[in-house]
N, C-alpha and C positions, 0 to 999 in steps of 0.2 A: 504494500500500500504506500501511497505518497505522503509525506508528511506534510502533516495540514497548518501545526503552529508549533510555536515555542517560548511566543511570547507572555507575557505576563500582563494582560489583556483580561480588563478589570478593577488591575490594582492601582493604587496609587502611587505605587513607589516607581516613580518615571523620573526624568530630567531632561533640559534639553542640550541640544550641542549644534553650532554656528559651523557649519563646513563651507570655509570658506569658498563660492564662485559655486557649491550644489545645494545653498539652502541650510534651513533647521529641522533637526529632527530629534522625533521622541525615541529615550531609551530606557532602557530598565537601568533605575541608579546602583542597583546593587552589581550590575555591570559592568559601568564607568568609573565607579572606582574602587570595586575592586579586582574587574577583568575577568567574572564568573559569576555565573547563575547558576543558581541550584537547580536542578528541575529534575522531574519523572515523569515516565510513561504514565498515561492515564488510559491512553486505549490506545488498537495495533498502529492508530496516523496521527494522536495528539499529544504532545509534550507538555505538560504543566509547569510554570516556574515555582519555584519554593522558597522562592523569595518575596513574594508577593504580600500585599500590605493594602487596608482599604484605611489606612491610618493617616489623614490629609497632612500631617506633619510631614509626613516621607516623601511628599513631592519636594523637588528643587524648582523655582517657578525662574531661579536667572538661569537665561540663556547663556552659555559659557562655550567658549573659544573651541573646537575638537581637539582632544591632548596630541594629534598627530601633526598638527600645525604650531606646538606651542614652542 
């Protein structure tokens, strides 16, 4: 089967990032800084993150530089 997601779609724990000359976009903060997500299979094509949070504290709302341009 094709794998359908991974993302942590729901939660709040997101942030964003400025890629220079392609836009911003949302990621799972527990991602960006610490460069891994937890996650498990939930059925044979969906990945759940295990990181996820509906805790509005966990959002980062500034939009911050991508670490690959800093």
């Amino acid at each position: 089967m094709a794998l359908k997601s991974w993302t942590c779609k729901g939660c709040t724990n997101i942030c964003w990032r400025l890629v220079p000359g392609r836009g911003v976009f949302e990621y799972c903060r527990a991602y960006m800084e610490h460069g891994v997500v937890r996650r498990e299979w939930v059925t044979d094509d969906f990945i759940d993150c295990l990181d996820k949070t509906t805790d509005p504290d966990a959002t980062d709302p500034v939009v911050k530089l991508h670490k690959d341009f800093i």
